[in-house]
C-alpha positions as CSV (number, residue, x, y, z in Angstrom):
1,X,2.0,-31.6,0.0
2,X,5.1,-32.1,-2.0
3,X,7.8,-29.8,-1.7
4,X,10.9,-29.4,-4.2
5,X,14.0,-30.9,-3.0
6,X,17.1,-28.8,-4.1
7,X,20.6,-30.3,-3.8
8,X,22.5,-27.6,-2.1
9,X,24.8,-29.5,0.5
10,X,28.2,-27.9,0.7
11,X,26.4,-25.0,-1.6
12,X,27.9,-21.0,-0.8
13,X,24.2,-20.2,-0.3
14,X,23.8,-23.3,2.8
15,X,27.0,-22.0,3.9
16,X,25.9,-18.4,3.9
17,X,22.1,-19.3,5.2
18,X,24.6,-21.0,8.1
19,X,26.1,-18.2,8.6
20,X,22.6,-16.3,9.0
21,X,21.4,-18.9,11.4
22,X,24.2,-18.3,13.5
23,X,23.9,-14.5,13.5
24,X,20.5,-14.9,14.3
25,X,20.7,-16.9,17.2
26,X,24.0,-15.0,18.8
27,X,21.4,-12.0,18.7
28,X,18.6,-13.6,19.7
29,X,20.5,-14.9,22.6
30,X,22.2,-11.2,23.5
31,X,19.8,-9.0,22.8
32,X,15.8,-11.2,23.3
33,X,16.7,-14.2,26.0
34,X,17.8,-11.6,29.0
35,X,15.0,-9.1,29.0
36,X,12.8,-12.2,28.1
37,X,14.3,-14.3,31.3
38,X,14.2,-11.2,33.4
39,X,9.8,-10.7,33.3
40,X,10.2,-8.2,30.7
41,X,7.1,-7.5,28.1
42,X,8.7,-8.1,24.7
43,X,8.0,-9.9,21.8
44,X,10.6,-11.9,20.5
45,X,9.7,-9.9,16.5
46,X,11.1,-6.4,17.7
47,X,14.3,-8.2,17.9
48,X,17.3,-9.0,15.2
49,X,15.0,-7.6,12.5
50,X,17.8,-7.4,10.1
51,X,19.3,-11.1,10.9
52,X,15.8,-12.2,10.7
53,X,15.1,-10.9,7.3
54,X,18.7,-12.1,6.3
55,X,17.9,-15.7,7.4
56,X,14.6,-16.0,5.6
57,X,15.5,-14.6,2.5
58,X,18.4,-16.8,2.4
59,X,16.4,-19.8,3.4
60,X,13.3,-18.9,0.7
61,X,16.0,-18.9,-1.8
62,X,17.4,-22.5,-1.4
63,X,13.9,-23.9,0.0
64,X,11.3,-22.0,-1.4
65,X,8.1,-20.8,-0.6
66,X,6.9,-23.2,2.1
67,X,3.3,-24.5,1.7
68,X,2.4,-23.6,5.1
Protein backbone atom coordinates (compact mmCIF):
# COMPACT_ATOMS: atom_id res chain seq x y z
CA UNK A 1 0.00 0.00 0.00
CA UNK A 2 1.96 3.06 -0.89
CA UNK A 3 0.35 6.12 -1.27
CA UNK A 4 1.89 9.42 -3.12
CA UNK A 5 3.02 12.00 -0.73
CA UNK A 6 2.42 15.58 -2.18
CA UNK A 7 4.12 18.56 -0.49
CA UNK A 8 1.30 20.97 -0.10
CA UNK A 9 1.87 22.59 3.47
CA UNK A 10 0.95 26.28 3.44
CA UNK A 11 -0.54 25.37 -0.29
CA UNK A 12 -3.99 27.70 -1.36
CA UNK A 13 -5.51 24.24 -2.00
CA UNK A 14 -4.67 22.92 2.05
CA UNK A 15 -5.81 26.29 3.00
CA UNK A 16 -9.01 26.02 0.96
CA UNK A 17 -9.56 22.06 1.83
CA UNK A 18 -9.26 23.92 5.53
CA UNK A 19 -11.61 26.02 4.87
CA UNK A 20 -14.02 23.05 3.56
CA UNK A 21 -13.33 21.08 6.72
CA UNK A 22 -14.47 23.88 8.65
CA UNK A 23 -17.72 24.42 6.71
CA UNK A 24 -18.37 21.02 6.98
CA UNK A 25 -18.20 20.58 10.41
CA UNK A 26 -20.03 24.11 11.46
CA UNK A 27 -22.94 22.36 9.32
CA UNK A 28 -22.61 19.16 10.49
CA UNK A 29 -22.78 20.47 13.89
CA UNK A 30 -25.97 22.96 13.15
CA UNK A 31 -27.88 21.25 11.05
CA UNK A 32 -27.03 16.74 11.78
CA UNK A 33 -25.75 16.76 15.81
CA UNK A 34 -29.41 18.27 17.21
CA UNK A 35 -31.88 16.11 15.44
CA UNK A 36 -29.27 13.28 15.89
CA UNK A 37 -28.97 14.07 19.84
CA UNK A 38 -32.66 14.61 20.09
CA UNK A 39 -33.77 10.43 18.93
CA UNK A 40 -34.41 11.56 15.53
CA UNK A 41 -34.08 8.93 12.52
CA UNK A 42 -31.46 10.55 10.16
CA UNK A 43 -28.64 9.62 8.51
CA UNK A 44 -25.80 11.79 8.85
CA UNK A 45 -25.51 11.64 4.32
CA UNK A 46 -28.77 13.72 3.84
CA UNK A 47 -26.86 16.40 5.55
CA UNK A 48 -24.23 19.30 4.21
CA UNK A 49 -24.44 17.51 0.76
CA UNK A 50 -22.76 20.46 -0.86
CA UNK A 51 -19.91 20.95 1.93
CA UNK A 52 -19.47 17.34 1.71
CA UNK A 53 -18.84 17.20 -1.91
CA UNK A 54 -16.71 20.45 -1.53
CA UNK A 55 -14.46 18.79 1.08
CA UNK A 56 -13.85 15.58 -0.89
CA UNK A 57 -13.20 17.01 -4.05
CA UNK A 58 -10.80 19.33 -2.49
CA UNK A 59 -9.22 16.58 -0.49
CA UNK A 60 -9.03 13.99 -3.75
CA UNK A 61 -7.26 16.76 -5.41
CA UNK A 62 -4.23 17.24 -3.01
CA UNK A 63 -4.35 13.39 -1.72
CA UNK A 64 -5.64 11.36 -4.34
CA UNK A 65 -7.60 8.51 -4.81
CA UNK A 66 -7.28 6.68 -1.61
CA UNK A 67 -6.58 2.85 -1.89
CA UNK A 68 -9.23 2.01 0.33
Amino acid sequence: MNVEKKDLRGSEARAALKKANEAYTTCISKDFLNKFLSGANVRVEEFCVNERQEMERLDNQIYGKLPF
